[in-house]
N, C-alpha and C positions, 0 to 999 in steps of 0.2 A: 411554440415549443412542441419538441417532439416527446412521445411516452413509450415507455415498452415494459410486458407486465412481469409481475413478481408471480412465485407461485399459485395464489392465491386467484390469481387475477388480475390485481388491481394494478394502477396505470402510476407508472414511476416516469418523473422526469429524469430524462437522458444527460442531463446537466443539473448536476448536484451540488449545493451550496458546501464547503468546506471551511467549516468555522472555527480553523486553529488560528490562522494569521487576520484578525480583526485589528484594526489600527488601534495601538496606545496612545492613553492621554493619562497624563499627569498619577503614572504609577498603576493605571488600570485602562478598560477594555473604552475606546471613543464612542460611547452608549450610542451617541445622536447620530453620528457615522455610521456603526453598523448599522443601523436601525435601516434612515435611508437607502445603504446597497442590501437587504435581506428584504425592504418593502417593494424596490427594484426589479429582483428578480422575483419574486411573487406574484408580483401583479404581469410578467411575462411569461410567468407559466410554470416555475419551478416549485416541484412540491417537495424536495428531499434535503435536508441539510442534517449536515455530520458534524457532531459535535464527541468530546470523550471526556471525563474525569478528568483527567490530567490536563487538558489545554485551560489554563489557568483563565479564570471568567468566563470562560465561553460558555456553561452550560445556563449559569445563572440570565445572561446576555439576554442568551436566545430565549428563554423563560420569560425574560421581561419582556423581550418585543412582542413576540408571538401574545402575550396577554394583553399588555397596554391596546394591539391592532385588530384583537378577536381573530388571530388565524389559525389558533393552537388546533380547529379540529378539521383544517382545512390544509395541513400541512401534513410531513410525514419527519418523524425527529427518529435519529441514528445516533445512539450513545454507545458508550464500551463500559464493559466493567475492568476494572484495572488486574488484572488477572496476576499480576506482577507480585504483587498487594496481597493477595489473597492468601492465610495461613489456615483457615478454618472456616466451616459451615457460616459460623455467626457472622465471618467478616464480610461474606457476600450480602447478606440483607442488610447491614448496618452503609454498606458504600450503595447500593443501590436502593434504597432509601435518598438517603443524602441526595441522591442523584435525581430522584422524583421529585425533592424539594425545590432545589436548583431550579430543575424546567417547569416549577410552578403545572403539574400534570398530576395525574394517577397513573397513566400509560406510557410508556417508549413502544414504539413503532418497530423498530427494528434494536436489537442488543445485539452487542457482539462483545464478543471475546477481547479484549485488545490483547496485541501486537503478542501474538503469536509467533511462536520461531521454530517451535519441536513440540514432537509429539509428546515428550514428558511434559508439558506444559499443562496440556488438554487432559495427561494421563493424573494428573495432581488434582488440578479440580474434579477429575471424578472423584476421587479417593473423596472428597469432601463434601460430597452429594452434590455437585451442581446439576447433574438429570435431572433428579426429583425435585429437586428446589425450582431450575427451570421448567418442567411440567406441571407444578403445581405454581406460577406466575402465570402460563399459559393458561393455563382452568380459569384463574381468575381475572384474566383482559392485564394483567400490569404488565405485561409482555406478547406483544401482536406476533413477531416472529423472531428466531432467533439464528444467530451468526456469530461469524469468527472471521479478524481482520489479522495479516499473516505476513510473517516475514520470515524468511526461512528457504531452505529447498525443497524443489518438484517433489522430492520421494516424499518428505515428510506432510508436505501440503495434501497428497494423495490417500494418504494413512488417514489424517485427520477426518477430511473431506467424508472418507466412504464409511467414520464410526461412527456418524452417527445420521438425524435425518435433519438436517440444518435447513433451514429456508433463505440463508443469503449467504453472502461474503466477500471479503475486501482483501483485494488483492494490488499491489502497485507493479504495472504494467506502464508499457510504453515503447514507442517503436524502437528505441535502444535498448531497449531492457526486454524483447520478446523473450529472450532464455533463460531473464535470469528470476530467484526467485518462485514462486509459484509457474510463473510463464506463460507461455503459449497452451503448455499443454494442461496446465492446470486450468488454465481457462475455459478450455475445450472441456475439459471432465467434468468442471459442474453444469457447462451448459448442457453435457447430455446428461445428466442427472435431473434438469430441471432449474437447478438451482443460480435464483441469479447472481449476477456479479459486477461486484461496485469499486470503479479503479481511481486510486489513489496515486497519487504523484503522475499524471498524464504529460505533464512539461518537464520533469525530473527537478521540482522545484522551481521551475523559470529555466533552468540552465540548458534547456532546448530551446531556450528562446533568448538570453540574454549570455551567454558562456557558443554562441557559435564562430566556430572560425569565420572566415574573413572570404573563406572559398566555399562554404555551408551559405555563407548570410545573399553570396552572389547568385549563387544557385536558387535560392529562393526569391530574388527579387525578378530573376531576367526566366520563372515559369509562366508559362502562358495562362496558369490557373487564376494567379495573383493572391493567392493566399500567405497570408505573412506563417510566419514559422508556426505562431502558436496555431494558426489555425492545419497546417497541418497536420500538428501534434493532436489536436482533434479529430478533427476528420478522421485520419487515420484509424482509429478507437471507435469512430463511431460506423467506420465503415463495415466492422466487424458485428455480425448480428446476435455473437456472445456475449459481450459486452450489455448490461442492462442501466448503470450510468456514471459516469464518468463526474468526479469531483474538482471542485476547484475552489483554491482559497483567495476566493475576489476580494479585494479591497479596494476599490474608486469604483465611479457608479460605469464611466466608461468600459472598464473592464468587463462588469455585469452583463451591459446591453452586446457589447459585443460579442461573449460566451456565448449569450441568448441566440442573438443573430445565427451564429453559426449552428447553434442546438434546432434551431427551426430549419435550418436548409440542409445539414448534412442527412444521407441515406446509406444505409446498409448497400454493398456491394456498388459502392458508386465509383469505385477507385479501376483506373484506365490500366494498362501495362505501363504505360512511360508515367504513373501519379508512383505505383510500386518502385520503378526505377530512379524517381526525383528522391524519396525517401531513403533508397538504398546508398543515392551518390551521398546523400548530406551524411547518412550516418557511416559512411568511410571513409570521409572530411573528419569528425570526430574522430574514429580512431586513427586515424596518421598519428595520434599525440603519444596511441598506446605503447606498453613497453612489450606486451605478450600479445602475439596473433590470435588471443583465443576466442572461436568465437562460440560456446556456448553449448557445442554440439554434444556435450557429453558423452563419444565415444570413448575416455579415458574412465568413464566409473562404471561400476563401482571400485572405487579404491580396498586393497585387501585390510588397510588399517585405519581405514573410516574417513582419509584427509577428503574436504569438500575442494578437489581441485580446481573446477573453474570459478568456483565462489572465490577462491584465495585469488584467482587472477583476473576475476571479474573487479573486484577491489583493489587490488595493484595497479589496475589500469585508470581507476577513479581516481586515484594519487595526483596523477599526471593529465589527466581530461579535465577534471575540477578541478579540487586542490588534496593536498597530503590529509587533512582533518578530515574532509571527507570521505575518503577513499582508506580512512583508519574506522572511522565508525560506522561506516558498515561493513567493515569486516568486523568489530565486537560485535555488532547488530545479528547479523545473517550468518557468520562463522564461529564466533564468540561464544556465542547463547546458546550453542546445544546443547542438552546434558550428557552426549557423548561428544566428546571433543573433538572436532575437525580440522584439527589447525594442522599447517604444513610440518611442523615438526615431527607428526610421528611418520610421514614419510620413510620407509626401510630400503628405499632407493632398490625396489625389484625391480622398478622399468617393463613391468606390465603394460601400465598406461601410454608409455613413449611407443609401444607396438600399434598402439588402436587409433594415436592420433593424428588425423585426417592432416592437419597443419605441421607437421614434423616436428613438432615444439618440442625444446631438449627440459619435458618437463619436471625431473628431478634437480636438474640445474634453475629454474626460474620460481621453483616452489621455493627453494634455501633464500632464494634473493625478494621474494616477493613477503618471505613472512620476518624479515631481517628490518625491512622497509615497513611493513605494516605494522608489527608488535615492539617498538620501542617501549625501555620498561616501564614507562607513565601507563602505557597500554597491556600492557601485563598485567600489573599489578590492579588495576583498572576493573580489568576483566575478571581476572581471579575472585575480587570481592563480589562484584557483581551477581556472579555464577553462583556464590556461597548463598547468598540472599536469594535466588529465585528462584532454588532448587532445596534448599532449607526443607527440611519431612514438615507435612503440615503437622499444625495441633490435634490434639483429637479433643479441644473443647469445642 
């Protein structure tokens, strides 16, 4: 196993256990199962596993294994506070409590924000003291360092990032996803801040590895590397020396050693011109499915009335590369959830944006079609409630 360190110093494994998808058994988490694939990687060298409030078991899980196996202080635990949840001062210590219990601990390792989307997000819990609440968990060790895990866009991810002095963050990246979301360049910006960074979704859920075309899957068998997709889908992330570790939600013990395997042999800047160019052809095998040529470059924003344009067609393209469910929630997710609204309807059809972009895209004509396609009214109204709940003024009890 390979490490690379956190602010502080200390040495984090580069493959990170990700404890949302743990096999079910009989209406709950297959205790004796995960126990096995988390004692697996372990014992080859991983010290980081992410768990959150809301993955239902999971926090309890890993609480019992890490206790029953004595590795609770040989390990490093990654929880969230459901930030979603949150209406008032009292509600943060009563869930993070809860949350110490669960992991049978006094301390979390790393806390983060969960799923983050906008800066009103971040701007709510302060209203409700979380600085001071989090520096005085920090005085007292019940918080080693603290973090924010993000879904959202580059600007807002940026705002966030520079308000405060964070010591991690979770970002989901991946060689199709380099624009979108926090990105490429959000990445770059904490790593020159320091600050490391922990990516989530590295296979885009498997579907860089089980959703490849037919002309993707050829390309990857007949490289002279021999590396199957998913290890691509690694490598690639690991080849990057901003990147501090990369998560995955193992489940069979082959999957573990395998991750492993490649956790111990991938190297920072190991990637050839033609390894760039094998990744480049699979992911334009991908989009042959897309409907809009966009690829992410954001010369079309800022928009004068706030639409998050390649978010809308970064999503519209999901539609048709995955499926319609897909490519509908994350656009509630990433476009949905700001507290300024993004969505392609308040397009005023100036054709600003149709000057600046690189691809000729006629994009006032594929925003009307793309958010026609994305916001069916299940998805409306959906969202509307949503937004009402996680934007709600908090309590002042």
């Amino acid at each position: 196993m390979q490490y690379r360190k956190d602010k502080t110093g200390s040495e984090l494994s580069i493959l990170g256990f990700g404890c949302m998808r743990f096999t079910k058994k009989g209406g709950g988490i297959d205790i004796e199962k995960a126990e096995r694939e988390i004692m697996t990687a372990f014992d080859a060298g991983v010290n980081y596993f992410d768990t959150a409030y809301i993955y239902p078991g999971s926090e309890a899980a890993i609480g019992e294994i890490f206790e029953r196996n004595g590795i609770r202080d040989k390990v490093n635990i990654a929880t969230k506070l459901p930030q979603y949840l949150i209406g008032s001062a009292a509600a943060i210590d009563r869930y993070f409590n809860e949350e110490l219990a669960r992991l049978r601990t006094d301390h979390v390792d790393y806390y983060l924000m969960h799923h983050v989307t906008d800066v009103a997000m971040w701007e709510k819990l302060k209203s409700v003291g979380i600085i001071d609440w989090i520096e005085e968990k920090k005085r007292c060790g019940a918080i080693r360092n603290i973090g924010f895990s993000y879904h959202g866009n580059t600007e807002n991810f940026l705002t966030i990032l520079n308000d405060y002095s964070w010591d991690i963050c979770q970002i989901q990246y991946n060689y199709f996803d380099e624009y979108a979301q926090a990105g490429v360049d959000g990445l770059r910006a904490a790593a020159a801040k320091g600050i490391p960074v922990v990516i989530m979704e590295p296979l885009r859920g498997g579907k860089l590895v089980n959703m490849l075309p037919d002309g993707a899957k050829r390309v990857v068998k007949n490289s002279s590397r021999g590396w199957s997709a998913a290890e691509w889908g690694f490598r690639w992330l690991y080849n990057q020396p901003e990147v501090t570790v990369v998560l995955s939600g193992m489940n069979s013990i082959d999957m573990v050693q395998e991750n492993c395997r490649i956790a111990s042999e991938a190297k920072a800047g190991e990637f050839t011109e033609d390894d760039y160019k094998t990744v480049a052809e699979i992911s334009s095998m991908i989009r042959e499915k897309e409907k809009v040529g966009c690829t992410g470059c954001r010369y079309c924003m800022p928009c004068p009335k706030g639409v998050d344009i390649p978010g809308a067609f970064r999503c519209y393209n999901a539609m048709y590369i995955e499926s319609k469910s897909a490519g509908r929630f994350q656009y509630a997710q990433t476009v949905g959830l700001t507290k300024e609204p993004a969505f392609a309807t308040q397009c005023i059809q100036c054709g600003k944006c149709e000057k600046h972009c690189p691809q000729n895209i006629p994009i006032r004509e594929k925003l009307r079609e793309a958010d026609r396609a994305l916001r069916p009214l299940p998805y409306k109204l959906g969202i509307n409630a949503v937004r009402k709940f996680m934007f709600r003024k908090p309590s002042s009890r």
